[in-house]
C-alpha positions, -999 to 999 in steps of 0.1 A, spaced: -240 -378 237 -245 -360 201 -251 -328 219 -213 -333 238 -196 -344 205 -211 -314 184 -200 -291 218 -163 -303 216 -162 -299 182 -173 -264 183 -151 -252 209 -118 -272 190 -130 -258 160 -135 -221 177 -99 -223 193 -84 -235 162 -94 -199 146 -83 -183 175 -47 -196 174 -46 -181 131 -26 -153 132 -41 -120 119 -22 -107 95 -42 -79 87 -27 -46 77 -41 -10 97 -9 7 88 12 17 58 43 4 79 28 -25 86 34 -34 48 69 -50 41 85 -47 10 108 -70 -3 145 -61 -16 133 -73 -51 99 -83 -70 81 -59 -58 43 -64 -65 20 -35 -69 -12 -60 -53 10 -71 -23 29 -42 -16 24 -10 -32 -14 -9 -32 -20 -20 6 6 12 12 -11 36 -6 -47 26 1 -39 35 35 -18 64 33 -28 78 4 -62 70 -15 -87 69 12 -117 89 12 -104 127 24 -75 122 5 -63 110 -32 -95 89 -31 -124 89 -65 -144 104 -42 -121 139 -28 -94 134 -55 -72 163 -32 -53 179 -60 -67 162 -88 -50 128 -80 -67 98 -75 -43 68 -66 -66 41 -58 -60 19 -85 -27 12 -108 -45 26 -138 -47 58 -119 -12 61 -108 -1 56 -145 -25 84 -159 -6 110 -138 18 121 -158 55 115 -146 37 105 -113 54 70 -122 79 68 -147 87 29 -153 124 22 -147 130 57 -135 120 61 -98 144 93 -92 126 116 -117 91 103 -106 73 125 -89 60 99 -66 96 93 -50 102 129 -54 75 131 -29 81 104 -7 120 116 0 111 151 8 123 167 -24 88 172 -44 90 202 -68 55 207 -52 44 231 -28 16 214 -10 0 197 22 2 162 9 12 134 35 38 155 58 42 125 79 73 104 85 78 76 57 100 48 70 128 43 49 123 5 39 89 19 20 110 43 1 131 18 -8 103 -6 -18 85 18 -39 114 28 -55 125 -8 -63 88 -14 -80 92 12 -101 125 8 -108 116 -28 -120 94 -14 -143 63 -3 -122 40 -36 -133 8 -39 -124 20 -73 -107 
């Protein structure tokens, strides 16, 4: 009788983890940004972790162009990368829209425009590392 009570409790607690959702993000537009409050941790970072600053890319370990953007630190030491309060001068957005002064290979894929928006709306709030 002890072996059939610990079964069942097993396979209730088994399906209960089944039924959790998996909110897991594999995708840079998997990440949805808000229309305001904008948090680097929630939003910003998941992005560019995986469109950005993985290993091959702007990560410590290939740092393409001289840019690592793993961290928030990092994205602040670039100078005019991210200017607080003033997302249409930084260079970040500039690259993001298609209209970086820069001639290079650097993410030529398609960037949805609700991450444009969301990135520009952190820094525009002041680019916290929130």
């Amino acid at each position: 009788m002890k072996f059939l009570k610990m079964f069942i409790l097993i396979i209730s607690f088994s399906f209960f983890i089944s039924c959790c959702g998996d909110n897991s993000i594999s995708s840079g537009n998997d990440v949805e940004f808000p229309d305001k409050n904008v948090s680097y941790y929630e939003h910003v970072h998941p992005y560019m972790k995986l469109t950005c600053a993985y290993v091959g890319c702007h990560s410590s370990t290939t740092i393409a162009g001289g840019l690592i953007m793993e961290t928030h630190i990092n994205l602040m030491q670039i100078p005019l990368f991210v200017m607080p309060g003033d997302s249409a001068n930084s260079y970040l957005m500039q690259k993001l829209d298609g209209r970086s002064p820069f001639k290079a290979y650097c993410y030529q894929g398609y960037v949805e425009e609700s991450v444009k928006k969301g990135i520009g709306t952190w820094i525009n709030e002041g680019a916290k590392a929130n």
